[in-house]
N, C-alpha and C positions, 0 to 999 in steps of 0.2 A: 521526332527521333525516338525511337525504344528503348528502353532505361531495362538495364539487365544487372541485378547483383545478385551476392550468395547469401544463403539464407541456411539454416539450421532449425532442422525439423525431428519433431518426434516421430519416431515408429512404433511396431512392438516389437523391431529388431534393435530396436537405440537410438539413438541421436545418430542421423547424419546430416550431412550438407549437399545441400542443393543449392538451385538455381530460381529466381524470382524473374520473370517480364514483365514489364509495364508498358502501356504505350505512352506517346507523351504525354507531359502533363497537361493537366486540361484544367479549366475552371480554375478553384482557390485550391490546386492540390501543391502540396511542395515535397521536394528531393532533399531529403536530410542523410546525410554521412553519419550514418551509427558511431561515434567512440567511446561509449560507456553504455552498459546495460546493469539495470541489477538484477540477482537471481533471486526471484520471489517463491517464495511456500508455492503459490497455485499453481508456478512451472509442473510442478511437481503431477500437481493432477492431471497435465496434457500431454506426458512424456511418452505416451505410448499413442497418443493421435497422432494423425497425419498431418501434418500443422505447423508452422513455424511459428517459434514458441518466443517467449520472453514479453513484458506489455512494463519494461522499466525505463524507455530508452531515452540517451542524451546524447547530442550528436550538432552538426553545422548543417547549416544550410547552404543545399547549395544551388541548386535553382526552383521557382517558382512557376506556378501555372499564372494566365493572364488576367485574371478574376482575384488573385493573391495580391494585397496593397497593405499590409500588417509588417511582413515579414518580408526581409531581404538578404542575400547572399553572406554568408558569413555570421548571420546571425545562429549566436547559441541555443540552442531550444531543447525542450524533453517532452515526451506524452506519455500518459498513462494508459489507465484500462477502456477508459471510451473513445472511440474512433469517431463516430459520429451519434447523431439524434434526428429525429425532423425537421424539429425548429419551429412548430408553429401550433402541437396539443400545450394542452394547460399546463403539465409538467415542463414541456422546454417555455415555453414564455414564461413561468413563476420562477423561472432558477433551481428549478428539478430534473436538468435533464439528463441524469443518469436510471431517473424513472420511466424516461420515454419510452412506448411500446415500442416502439420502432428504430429502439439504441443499438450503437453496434459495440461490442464488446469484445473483449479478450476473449477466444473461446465459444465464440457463439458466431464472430462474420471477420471476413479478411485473413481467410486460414494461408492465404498464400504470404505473409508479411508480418513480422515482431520485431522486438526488440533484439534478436539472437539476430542479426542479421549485420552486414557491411553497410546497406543503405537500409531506407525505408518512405515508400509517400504515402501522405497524409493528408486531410483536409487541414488549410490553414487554422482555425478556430479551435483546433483541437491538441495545437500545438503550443507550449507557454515557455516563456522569454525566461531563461534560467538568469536571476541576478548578477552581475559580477562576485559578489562577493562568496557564491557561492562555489566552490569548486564541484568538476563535474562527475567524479567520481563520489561525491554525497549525494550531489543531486539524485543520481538514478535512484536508490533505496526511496526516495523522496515523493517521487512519481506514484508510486504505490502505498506502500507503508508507509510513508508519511502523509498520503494524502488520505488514508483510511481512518487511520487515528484521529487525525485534526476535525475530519468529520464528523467522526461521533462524539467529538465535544465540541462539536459547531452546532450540531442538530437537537441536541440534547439543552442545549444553550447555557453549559455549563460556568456556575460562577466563580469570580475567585475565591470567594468567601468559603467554598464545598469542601466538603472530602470525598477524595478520590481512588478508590480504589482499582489497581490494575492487576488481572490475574496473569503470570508468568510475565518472566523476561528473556524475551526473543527477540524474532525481527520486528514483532509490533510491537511491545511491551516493553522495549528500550526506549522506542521514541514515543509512545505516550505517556512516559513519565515526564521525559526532556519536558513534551509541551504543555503538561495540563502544570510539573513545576512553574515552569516559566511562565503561564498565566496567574500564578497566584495561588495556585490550588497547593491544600494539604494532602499529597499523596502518599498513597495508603498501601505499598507494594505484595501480593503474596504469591509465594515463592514456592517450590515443591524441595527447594534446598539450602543450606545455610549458603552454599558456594561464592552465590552470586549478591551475599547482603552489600558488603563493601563500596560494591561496583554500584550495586541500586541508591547508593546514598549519595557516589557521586555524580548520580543522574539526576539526581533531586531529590529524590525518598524522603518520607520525615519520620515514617514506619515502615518495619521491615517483620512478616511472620513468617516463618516455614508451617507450610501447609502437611508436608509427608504425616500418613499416619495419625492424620487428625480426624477426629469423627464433630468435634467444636470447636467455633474459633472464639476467643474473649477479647474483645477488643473494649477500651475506655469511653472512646466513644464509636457511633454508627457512619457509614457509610453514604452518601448523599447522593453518587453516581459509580458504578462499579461498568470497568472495560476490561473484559475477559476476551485475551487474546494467545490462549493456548490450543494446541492443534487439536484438541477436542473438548468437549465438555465436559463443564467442573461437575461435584459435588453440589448442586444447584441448594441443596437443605442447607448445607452447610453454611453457604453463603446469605441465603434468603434472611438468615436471623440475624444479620449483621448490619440489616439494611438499614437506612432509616424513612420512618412515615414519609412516601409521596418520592421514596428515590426511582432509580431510573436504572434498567441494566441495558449494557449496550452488547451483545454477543459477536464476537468478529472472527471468532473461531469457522474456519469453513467444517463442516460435518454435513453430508448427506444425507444424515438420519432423520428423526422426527428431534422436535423438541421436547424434550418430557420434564416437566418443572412442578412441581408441589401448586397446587391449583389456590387454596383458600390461603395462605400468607399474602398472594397477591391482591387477591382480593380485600381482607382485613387490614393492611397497613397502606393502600392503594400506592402499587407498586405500577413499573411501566417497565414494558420489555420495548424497547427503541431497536428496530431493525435499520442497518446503514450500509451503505459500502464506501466507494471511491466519493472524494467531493466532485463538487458540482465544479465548471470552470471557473467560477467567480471567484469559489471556496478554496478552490487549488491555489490561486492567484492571493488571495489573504494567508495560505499558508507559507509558501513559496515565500513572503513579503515577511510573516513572522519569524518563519525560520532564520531569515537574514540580520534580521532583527535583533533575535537573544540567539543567534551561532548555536541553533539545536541540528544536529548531524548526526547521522550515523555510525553505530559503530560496526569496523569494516571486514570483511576480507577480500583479495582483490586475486583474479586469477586470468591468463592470458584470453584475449579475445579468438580462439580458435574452437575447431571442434574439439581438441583435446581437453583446450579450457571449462568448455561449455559442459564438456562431458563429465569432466573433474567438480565444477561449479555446484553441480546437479546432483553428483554426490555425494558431497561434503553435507550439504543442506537435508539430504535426505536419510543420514547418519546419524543427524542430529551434532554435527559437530562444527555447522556452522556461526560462527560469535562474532555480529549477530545477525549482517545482511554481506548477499555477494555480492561483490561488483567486478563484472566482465572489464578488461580495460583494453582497449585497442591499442597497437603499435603507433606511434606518432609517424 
């Protein structure tokens, strides 16, 4: 039977709403009931394709393909940015398979279906079992930005012992303080404003500097891992001298440019530029499990699941006045 919902896509005329078909489910696909989406930064770059947008979603299950034996009816679930992988290069059997040539991505396959939508199908394996104790209006921000964050101090293999440096407080930059605090880490916040010290202390902070206007930053001690997660790139000098011997920069800032960074500091203090994205499903699934764990969430704004919502959602964030992630909420 043909599975038909509405869906919410970009133009260059705007966001409107359309219509998604499916045939039926087939293999290990499943029918999830979208009621939470969060509005991510990368919305942003799709808003003018042809595409239905959103890669935050949390939603019920409501029926399964015949190859599906994970997951069952009523079950809570969310996905993020990868839809599928092959399943069988050396990235997907190492537990890299957001490397795969062959990944399917927000943005790059499945332009007919996102998170901006009433329903959405999916491969079961790509889909992850939301904890109870997590409410599902945190979760969505979760799927994305929290699964970005936790990865580049998954991948970096970050200790508790380190100092952690996160540049700005946003939608990423709020939840990688939550979690690299709550591993132990001395985090090292900076800031383009005094505005936001307060709030970064109650996110964990142990330091807090404003950046505006700085051409040096003086810090007591160096830097052992730095997560720069502002919507473009820093002052790269600035930062590089704060490093310490053998640390690690993880850049998660989206920029289409080149990257242009001071060449010999990397080399003389042997520095590592660690490129990351979404985690892997394993990594999501250790997040997902810590989050629950020390109660690290987002902080929210919540706006009606419609095209108005969507349309309002999309704006707030591209204002710059979203504090700090949105979340789409459906009618019960």
């Amino acid at each position: 039977m043909p599975i038909e919902f509405t869906v919410y896509k970009g133009s260059e005329e705007g966001i409107k709403q359309d219509v998604t078909r499916k045939e039926d489910l087939e293999r290990d696909y499943v029918l999830v009931r979208v009621t939470h989406s969060g509005v991510c930064g990368t919305d942003l770059h799709y808003k003018d394709k042809d595409m239905v947008l959103g890669h935050e979603g949390v939603g019920v299950v409501e029926a399964t393909g015949p190859d599906a034996n994970l997951l069952k009816k009523g079950d809570r679930v969310g996905w993020g940015y990868e839809h599928d992988c092959c399943g069988h290069c050396r990235p997907c059997l190492t537990g890299w398979e957001t490397l795969c040539r062959k990944r399917k991505l927000y943005g790059e396959a499945d332009f007919d279906q996102g998170s901006f939508a009433t329903h959405a199908v999916w491969r079961e394996g790509f889909l992850f079992k939301i904890p109870d104790e997590i409410k599902s209006e945190d979760a969505a921000p979760l799927m994305c930005g929290g699964s970005t964050v936790f990865n580049a101090l998954h991948v970096t293999q970050v200790r508790p012992t380190a100092r952690v440096g996160i540049v700005g407080i946003g939608g990423l930059g709020h939840l990688a303080i939550q979690f690299a605090a709550k591993m132990g880490c001395q985090v090292v916040v900076f800031s383009g404003s005094e505005s936001k010290k307060e709030e970064a202390f109650e996110l964990g902070a142990a330091e807090f500097h404003v950046t505006k206007g700085l051409k040096e930053l003086k810090l007591e001690k160096p830097i052992d891992n730095l997560i720069v997660t502002t919507s473009r790139q820093p002052d790269w000098q600035m930062y590089l001298k704060v490093m310490a011997p053998n640390g690690i920069i993880s850049p998660l800032s989206v920029d289409w440019g080149d990257l242009k960074i001071p060449y010999m500091p990397i080399l003389l203090t042997g520095l590592r530029i660690q490129g990351s994205i979404v985690s892997s499903r394993q990594v999501h699934r250790d997040m997902l499990e810590f989050a629950t764990m020390h109660d690290v969430k987002p902080v929210k704004m919540t706006f009606p699941f419609t095209l108005e919502g969507v349309k309002e959602g999309l704006k707030t964030l591209e204002e710059g006045k979203m504090r700090y992630r949105g979340v789409l909420v459906a009618e019960k």
